[in-house]
TORZAVO-753969 format. One line per 4 residues: for each residue x, y, z of C-alpha. Coordinates in Angstrom, 1 decimal. Each point is the difference from the previous one (the first is absolute). Layout:
% residues N
X/Y/Z  ...
END
This chain:
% residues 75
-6.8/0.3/-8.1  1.5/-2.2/2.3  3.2/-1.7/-0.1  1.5/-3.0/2.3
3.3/-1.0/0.5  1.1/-2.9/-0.6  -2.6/-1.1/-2.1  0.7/-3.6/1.1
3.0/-2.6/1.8  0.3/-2.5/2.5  0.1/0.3/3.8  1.6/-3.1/2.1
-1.6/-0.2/3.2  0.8/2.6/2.7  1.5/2.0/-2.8  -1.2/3.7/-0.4
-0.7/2.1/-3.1  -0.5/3.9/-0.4  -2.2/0.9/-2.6  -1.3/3.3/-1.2
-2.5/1.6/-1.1  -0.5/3.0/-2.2  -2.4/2.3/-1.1  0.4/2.1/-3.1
-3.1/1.8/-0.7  -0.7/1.6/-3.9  -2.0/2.3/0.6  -0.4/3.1/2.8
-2.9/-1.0/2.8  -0.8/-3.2/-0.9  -0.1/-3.0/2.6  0.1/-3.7/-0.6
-1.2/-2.8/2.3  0.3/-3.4/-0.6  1.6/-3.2/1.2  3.3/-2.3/-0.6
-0.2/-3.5/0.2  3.0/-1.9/1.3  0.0/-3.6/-0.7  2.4/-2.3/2.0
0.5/-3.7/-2.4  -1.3/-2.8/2.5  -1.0/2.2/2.0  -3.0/3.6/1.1
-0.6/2.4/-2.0  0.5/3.6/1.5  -2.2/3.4/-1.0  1.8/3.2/0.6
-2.1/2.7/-0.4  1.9/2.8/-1.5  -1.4/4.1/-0.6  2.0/3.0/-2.1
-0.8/3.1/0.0  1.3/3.4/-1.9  -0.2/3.5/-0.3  1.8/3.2/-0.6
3.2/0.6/1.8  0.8/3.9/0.9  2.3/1.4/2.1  1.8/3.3/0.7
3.9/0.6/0.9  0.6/2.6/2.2  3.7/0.4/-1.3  1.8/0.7/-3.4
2.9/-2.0/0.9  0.2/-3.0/2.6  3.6/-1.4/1.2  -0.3/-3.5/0.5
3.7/-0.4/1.1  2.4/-2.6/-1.6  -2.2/-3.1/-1.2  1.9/-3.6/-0.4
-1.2/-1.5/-3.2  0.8/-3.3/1.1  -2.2/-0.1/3.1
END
């Protein structure tokens, strides 16, 4: 349900890393709870408690046609 990027690597002190976290739910209205356990060698271990939820998306356009003017691909 859950997945974390990267999944592991190596930090040298002061150095920063940007992880992320995703939910992908498979099934409408469910919710998960539960907790992810980040272990540092030779050093704490870290909990990061970590909660998905899904449901149905609907929505309604009030237009046929909508002009998003010229759109870089590159950008």
């Amino acid at each position: 349900m859950f997945d974390i990027l990267p999944i592991n690597g190596v930090l040298r002190p002061g150095q920063v890393e940007h992880v992320e976290f995703s939910f992908k739910a498979r099934k409408h209205f469910s919710s998960f709870n539960t907790i992810a356990l980040c272990e540092v060698e030779g050093g704490p271990e870290y909990e990061i408690k970590l909660f998905g939820e899904s449901g149905v998306i609907e929505y309604q356009l009030s237009a046929d046609v909508i002009d998003f003017g010229d759109v870089p691909f590159n950008e």
